[in-house]
N, C-alpha and C positions, 0 to 999 in steps of 0.2 A: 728552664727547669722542666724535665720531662717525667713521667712518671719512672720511666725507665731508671734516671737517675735516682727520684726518691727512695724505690726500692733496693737499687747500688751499695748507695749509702747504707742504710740502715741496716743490711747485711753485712755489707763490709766494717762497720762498727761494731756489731757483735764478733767477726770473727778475731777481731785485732783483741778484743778485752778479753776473748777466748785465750788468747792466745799469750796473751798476758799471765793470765790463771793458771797456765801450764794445761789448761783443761785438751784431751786430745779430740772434743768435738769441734774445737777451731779447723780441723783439717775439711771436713764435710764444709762446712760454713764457708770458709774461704775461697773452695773450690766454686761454690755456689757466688759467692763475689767477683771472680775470675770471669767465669760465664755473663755474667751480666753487663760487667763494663766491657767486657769484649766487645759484646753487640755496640755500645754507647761510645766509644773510642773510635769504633768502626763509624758510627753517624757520624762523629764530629772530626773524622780527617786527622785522629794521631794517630798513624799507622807504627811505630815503635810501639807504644802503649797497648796500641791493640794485641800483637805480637806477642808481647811482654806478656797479657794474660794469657795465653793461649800454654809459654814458657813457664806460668808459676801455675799453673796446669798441672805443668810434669812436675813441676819445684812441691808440691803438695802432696803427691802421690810420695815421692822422696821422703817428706817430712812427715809424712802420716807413717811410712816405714820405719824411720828410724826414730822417730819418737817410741814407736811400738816395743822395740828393742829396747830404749835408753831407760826403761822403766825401774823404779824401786819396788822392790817385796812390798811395798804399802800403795802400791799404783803411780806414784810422784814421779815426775820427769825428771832425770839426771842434769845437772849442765856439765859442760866442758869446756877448758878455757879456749882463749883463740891464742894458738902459739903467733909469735912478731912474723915468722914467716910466712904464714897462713896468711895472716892479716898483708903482707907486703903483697902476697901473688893477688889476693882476691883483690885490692885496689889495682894493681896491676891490670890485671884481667879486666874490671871495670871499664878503664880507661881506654884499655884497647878495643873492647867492643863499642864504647862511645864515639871512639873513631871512627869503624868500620859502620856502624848501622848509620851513623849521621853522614858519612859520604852516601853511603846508598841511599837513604831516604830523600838526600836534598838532591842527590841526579837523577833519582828514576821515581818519585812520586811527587805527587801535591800538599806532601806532609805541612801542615801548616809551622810548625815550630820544631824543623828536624834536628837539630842538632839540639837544644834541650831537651826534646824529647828523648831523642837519643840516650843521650849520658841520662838521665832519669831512671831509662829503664834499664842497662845496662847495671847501674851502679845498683838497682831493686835488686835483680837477678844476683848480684853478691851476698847483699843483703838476706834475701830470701835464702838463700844455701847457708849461710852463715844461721838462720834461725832452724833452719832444717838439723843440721847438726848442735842446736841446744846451746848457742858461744851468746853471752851475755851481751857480748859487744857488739852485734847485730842489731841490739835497738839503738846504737849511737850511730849506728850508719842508718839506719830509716829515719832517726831525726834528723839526720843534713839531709836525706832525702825527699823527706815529707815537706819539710819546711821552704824548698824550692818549687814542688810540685802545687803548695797553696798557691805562690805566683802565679804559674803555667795556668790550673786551672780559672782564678780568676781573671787573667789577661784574655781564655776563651769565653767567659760569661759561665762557666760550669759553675755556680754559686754555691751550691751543694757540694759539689765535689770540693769546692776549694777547703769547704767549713767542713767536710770529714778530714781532709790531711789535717787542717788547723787541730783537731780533735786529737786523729794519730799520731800529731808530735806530742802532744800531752799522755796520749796512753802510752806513747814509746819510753818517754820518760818514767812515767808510773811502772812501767814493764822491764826498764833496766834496773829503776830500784829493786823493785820483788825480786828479781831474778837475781843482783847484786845479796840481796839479804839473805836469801836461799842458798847459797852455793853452797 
């Protein structure tokens, strides 16, 4: 546990409860979370992940856009639903970038856990677009997502990191009710 990590954490737990809130300082915050396990990802040899922050990079600049737009006459975040097709391409898409990044990572780096890593972050980047566009159902893909990544992380010793996803499966959940009871 590095201090690198401690600070990670505790930023990327605010941006998630941010983000929960509908509040649009989650996008600043996030970004600020991006940067930091970038670096952290980068130490510990998950090169996907590392990537992955760099890609919700742009995924934030996207969702600070169009959250800006989705706004109500009283400041409140709009949602919108996830049409079946929406929902079919973005697993689609997933899945095929789980392929492609986990063939690349496991022939041409030292990735330690390429191919979970892979589909992890791959299935994020759905995810993340899916919450950029305000679709409810984007916290039910960060719970299957969060909730393999606590594995990941504690199989690498990231202790911290394990007990923030542990945490963001619970705020995901808390963040799909809200955002269910708001529609």
């Amino acid at each position: 546990m590095s201090p690198l990590e401690i600070i990670a954490v505790a930023v990327s737990f605010l941006g998630i409860w941010l983000t929960a809130r509908r509040s649009m300082l989650c996008w600043p915050v996030n970004l600020l979370a991006c940067a930091l396990y970038f670096k952290l990802f980068l130490d510990v040899r998950l090169y996907a992940d590392m990537v992955l922050q760099a890609l919700f990079g742009l995924a934030i600049a996207y969702g600070w856009i169009a959250w800006g737009r989705g706004r109500r006459d009283d400041g409140r975040i709009t949602l919108r639903p996830l049409p079946t097709w929406e929902a079919t391409a973005g697993l689609a898409a997933g899945a095929s970038g789980a392929v492609a990044i986990g063939w690349f990572t496991s022939h041409y780096t030292d990735a330690a856990l390429p191919w979970m890593d892979a589909a992890l972050s791959s299935f994020s980047l759905v995810a993340q677009y899916w919450t950029a566009r305000r679709q409810a159902a984007s916290w039910l893909l960060w719970i299957a997502v969060d909730v393999l990544y606590v594995g990941m992380f504690a199989f690498k010793a990231l202790w911290l990191t394990a007990g923030l996803y542990g945490a963001m499966v619970v705020l995901a959940v808390l963040g799909y009710r809200r955002w269910q009871r708001e529609r």
